[in-house]
FITORRO-260248 format. One record per residue (C-alpha): residue number from 1; residue in three letters; x, y, z. Coordinates in steps of 0.25 Angstrom, whole numbers. Layout:
<pts>
pt num=NUM | residu=ALA | c1=X | c2=Y | c3=Z $
...
</pts>
This chain:
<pts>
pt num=1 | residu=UNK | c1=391 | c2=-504 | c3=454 $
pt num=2 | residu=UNK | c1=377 | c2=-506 | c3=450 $
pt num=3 | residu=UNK | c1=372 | c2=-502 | c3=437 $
pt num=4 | residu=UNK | c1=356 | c2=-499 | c3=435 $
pt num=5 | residu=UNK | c1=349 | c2=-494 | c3=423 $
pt num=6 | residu=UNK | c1=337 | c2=-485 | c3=423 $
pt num=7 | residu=UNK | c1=324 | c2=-479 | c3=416 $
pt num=8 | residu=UNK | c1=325 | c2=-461 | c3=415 $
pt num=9 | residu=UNK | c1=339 | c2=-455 | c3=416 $
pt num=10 | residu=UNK | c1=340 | c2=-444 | c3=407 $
pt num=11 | residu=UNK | c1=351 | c2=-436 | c3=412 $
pt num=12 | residu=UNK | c1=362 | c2=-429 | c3=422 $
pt num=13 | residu=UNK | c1=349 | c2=-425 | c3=432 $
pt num=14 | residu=UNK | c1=344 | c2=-439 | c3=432 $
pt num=15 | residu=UNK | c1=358 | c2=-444 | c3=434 $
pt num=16 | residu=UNK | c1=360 | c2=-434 | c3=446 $
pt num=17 | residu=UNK | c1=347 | c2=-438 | c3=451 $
pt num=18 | residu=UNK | c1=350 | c2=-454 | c3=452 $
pt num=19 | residu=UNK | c1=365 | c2=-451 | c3=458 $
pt num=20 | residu=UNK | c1=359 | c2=-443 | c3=469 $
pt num=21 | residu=UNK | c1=349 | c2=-452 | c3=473 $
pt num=22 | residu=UNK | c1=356 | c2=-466 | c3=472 $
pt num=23 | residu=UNK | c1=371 | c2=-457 | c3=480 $
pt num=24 | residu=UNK | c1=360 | c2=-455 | c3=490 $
pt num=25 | residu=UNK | c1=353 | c2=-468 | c3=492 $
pt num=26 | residu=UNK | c1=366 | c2=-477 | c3=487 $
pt num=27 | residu=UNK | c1=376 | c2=-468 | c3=496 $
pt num=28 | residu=UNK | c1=387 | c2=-470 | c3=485 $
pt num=29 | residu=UNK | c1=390 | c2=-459 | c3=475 $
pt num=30 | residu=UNK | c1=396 | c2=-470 | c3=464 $
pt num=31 | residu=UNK | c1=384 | c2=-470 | c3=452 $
pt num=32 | residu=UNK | c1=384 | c2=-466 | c3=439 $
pt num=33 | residu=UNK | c1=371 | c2=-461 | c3=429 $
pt num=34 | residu=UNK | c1=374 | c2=-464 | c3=415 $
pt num=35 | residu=UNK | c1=359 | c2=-456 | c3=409 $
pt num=36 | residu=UNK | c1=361 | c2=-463 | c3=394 $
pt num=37 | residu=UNK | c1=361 | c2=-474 | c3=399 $
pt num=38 | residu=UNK | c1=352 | c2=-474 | c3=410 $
pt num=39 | residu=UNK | c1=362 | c2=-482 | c3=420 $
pt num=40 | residu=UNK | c1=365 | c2=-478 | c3=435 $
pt num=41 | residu=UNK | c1=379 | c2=-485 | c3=441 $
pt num=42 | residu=UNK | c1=380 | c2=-484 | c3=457 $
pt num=43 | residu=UNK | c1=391 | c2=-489 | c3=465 $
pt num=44 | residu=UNK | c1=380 | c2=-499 | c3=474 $
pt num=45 | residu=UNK | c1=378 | c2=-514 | c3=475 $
pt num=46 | residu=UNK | c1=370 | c2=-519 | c3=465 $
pt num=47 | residu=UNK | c1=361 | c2=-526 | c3=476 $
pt num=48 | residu=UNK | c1=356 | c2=-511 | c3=478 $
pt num=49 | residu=UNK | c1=349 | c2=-512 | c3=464 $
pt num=50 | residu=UNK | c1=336 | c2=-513 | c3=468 $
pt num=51 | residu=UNK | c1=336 | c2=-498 | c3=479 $
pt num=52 | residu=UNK | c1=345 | c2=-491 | c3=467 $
pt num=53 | residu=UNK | c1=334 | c2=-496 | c3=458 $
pt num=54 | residu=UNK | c1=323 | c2=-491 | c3=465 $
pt num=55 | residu=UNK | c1=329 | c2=-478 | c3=470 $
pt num=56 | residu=UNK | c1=331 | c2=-476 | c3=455 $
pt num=57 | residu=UNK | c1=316 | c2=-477 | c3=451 $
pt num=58 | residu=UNK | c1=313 | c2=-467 | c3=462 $
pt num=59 | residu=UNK | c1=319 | c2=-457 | c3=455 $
pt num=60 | residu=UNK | c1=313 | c2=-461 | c3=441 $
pt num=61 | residu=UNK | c1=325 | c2=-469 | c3=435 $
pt num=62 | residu=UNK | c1=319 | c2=-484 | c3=436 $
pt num=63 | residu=UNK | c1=330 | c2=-498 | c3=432 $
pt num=64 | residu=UNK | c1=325 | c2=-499 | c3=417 $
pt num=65 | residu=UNK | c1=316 | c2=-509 | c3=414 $
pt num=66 | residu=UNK | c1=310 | c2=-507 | c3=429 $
pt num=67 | residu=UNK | c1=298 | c2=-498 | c3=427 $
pt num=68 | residu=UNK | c1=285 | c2=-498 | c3=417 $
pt num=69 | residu=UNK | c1=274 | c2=-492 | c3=412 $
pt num=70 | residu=UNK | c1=270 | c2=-483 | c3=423 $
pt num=71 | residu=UNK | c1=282 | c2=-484 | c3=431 $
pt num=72 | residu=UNK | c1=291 | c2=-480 | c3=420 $
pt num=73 | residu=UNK | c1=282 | c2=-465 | c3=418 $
pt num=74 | residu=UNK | c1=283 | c2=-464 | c3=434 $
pt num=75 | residu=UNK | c1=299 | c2=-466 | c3=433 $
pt num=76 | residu=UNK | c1=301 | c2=-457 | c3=423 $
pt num=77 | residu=UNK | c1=293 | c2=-446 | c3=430 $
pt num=78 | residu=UNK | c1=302 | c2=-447 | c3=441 $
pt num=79 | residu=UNK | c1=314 | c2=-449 | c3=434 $
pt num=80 | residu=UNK | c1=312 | c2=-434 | c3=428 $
pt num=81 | residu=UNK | c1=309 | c2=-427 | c3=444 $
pt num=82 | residu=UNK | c1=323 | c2=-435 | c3=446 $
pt num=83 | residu=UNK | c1=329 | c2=-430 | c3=432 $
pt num=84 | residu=UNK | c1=324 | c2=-414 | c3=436 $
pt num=85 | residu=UNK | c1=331 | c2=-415 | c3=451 $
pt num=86 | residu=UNK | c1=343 | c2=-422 | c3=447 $
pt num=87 | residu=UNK | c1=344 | c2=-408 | c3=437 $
pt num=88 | residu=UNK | c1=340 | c2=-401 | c3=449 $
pt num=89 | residu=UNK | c1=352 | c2=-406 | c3=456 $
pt num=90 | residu=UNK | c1=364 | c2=-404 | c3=447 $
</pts>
């Protein structure tokens, strides 16, 4: 089980967002969101960090301490498309 921290969750769309993607690219249906505390569990090799890590910052939720400056704005940007579809979704 591998545990990653991130930047942005803010709530249940976020979280729905995240699961769908990393089900999807992961193929396993074993992760849990916990949005206070900004922390994402999935049932995968920790060796895999890296491709869960980036996947994760495509949709606007970077590993914390990862981004800056610039980087961080553009994160959160997306992290709010992601937010609205994963509210879309439920």
């Amino acid at each position: 089980m591998m545990n990653i921290t991130v930047e942005n969750i803010k709530c249940g769309g976020c979280a729905g967002t995240i699961t769908k993607k990393l089900s999807s690219d992961f193929d396993t249906e074993n992760i849990e969101v916990n949005i206070e505390q900004g922390t994402i569990s999935i049932d995968i090799d920790d060796t895999r960090r890296v491709e869960v890590a980036k996947v994760l910052l495509d949709l606007g939720y970077p590993e914390t301490d990862s981004v800056h400056g610039f980087d961080s704005a553009k994160a959160k940007a997306k992290s709010f498309v992601s937010c609205a579809i994963g509210k879309m979704d439920q």
